[in-house]
N, C-alpha and C positions, 0 to 999 in steps of 0.2 A: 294439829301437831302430833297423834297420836299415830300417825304413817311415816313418821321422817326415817324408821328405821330399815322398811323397805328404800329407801332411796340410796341406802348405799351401796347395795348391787348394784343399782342401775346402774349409779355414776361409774361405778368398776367396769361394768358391760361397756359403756360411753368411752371410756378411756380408754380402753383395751381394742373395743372399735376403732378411735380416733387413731390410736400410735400403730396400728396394725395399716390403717390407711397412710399414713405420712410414710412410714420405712418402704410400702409397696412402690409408693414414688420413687425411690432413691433407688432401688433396683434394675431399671436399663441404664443407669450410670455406672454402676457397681459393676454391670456384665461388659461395659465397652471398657472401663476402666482397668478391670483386673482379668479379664478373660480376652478378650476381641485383640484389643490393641495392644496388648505386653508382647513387644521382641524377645525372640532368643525363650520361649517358654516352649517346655516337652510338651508334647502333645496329653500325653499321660495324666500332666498334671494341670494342661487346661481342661482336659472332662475333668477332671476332680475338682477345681474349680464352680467347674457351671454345675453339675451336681449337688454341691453347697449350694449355689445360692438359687438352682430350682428348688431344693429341700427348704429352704429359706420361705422363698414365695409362700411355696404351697400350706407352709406351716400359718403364714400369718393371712392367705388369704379363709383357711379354715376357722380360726380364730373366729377373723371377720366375719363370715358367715354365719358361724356361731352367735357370735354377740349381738347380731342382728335377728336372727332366727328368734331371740328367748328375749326381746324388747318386748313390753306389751303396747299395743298399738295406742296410738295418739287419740287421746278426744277431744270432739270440737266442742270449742266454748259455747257457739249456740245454741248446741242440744238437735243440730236438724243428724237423722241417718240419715247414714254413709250409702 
């Protein structure tokens, strides 16, 4: 019981992982949604558009990256190396 205090970074890192994964999903909806297929939009303001949300991507796929970069690795219960 004397490590549960390191466990709540992980969990943060997990979390920040996990919602950085689920919004990555919803993103080629987001781009046919608000960029692709909207009639009558300036051209102007559909790069401003996709711009947002490549700036979007790239933000939460760094995240991602991140939080997975600084997990420390899994160990196996039976003690055999990896």
């Amino acid at each position: 019981m004397r490590n549960r205090w390191p466990l709540l970074p992980a969990l943060i890192l997990v979390g920040l992982s996990g919602g950085a994964v689920a919004v990555q999903n919803v993103f080629p909806k987001w781009l046919f949604s608000y960029v692709l297929a909207v009639d009558n939009l300036a051209v102007a303001e559909r790069w401003r558009r996709l711009a947002w949300l490549a700036a979007g991507y790239l933000m939460l796929t760094s995240i991602n990256a991140s939080a997975s970069a600084t997990a420390p690795p899994c160990s196996s219960r039976t003690g055999s190396p990896r």
